[in-house]
C-alpha positions in Angstrom: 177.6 135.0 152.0 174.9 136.4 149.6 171.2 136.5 151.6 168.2 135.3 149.7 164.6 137.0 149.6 161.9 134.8 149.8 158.9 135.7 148.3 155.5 133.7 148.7 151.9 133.7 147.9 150.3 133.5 151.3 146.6 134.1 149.4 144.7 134.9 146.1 141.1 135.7 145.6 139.6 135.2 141.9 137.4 138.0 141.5 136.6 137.1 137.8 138.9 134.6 135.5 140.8 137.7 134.5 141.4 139.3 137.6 142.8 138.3 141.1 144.1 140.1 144.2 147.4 138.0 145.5 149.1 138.5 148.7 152.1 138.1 149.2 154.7 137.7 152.0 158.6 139.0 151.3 161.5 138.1 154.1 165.0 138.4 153.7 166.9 137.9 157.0 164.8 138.8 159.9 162.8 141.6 157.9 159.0 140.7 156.3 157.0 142.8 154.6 153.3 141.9 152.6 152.3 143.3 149.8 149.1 142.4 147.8 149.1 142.4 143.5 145.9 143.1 142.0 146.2 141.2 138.3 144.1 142.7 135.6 144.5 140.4 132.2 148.0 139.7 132.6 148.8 143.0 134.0 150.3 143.4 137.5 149.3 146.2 139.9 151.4 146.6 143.4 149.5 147.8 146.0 150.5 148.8 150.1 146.9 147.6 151.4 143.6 146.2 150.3 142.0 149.3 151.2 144.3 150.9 148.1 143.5 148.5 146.0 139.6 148.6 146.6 140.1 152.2 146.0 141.8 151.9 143.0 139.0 149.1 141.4 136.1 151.5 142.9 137.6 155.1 142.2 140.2 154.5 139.7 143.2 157.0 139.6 146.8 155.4 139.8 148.6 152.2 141.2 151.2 152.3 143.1 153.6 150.8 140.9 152.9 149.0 137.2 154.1 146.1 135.8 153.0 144.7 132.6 155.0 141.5 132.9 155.7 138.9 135.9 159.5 139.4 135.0 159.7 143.1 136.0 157.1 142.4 139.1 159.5 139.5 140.2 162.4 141.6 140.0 160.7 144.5 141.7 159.3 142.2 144.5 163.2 140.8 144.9 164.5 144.2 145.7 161.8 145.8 148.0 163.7 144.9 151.5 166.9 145.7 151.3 
């Protein structure tokens, strides 16, 4: 029997028209994890907490993982619970 992720936008906050902050819930089977995506003109950044990603926007330096499409951020986000 093959077990399905489930991944869904529990939030997102429009901080300008070309940047949001989504969070986002993943299950698969009895394990859940959030995660929030801070979107920069069509370019995905993954993030563990707000508190990273407010660093990030303030302080710059690096995200915690890059995507530059939805495809490879989907795929990522799939995969994340085992």
């Amino acid at each position: 029997m093959k077990v399905l992720t489930m991944i869904k936008q529990i939030d997102c906050t429009y901080l300008s028209p070309n940047k949001t902050i989504e969070e986002i819930l993943i299950t698969r089977k009895e394990a859940r994890r959030t995660v929030y995506v801070y979107n920069y003109k069509g370019i995905s950044f993954r993030f563990s907490s707000i508190d990273n990603i407010n660093s990030f926007i303030k302080n710059g330096g690096e995200a915690e993982k890059h995507f530059l499409t939805e495809g490879e951020l989907d795929k990522y986000l799939v995969k994340i619970i085992p």
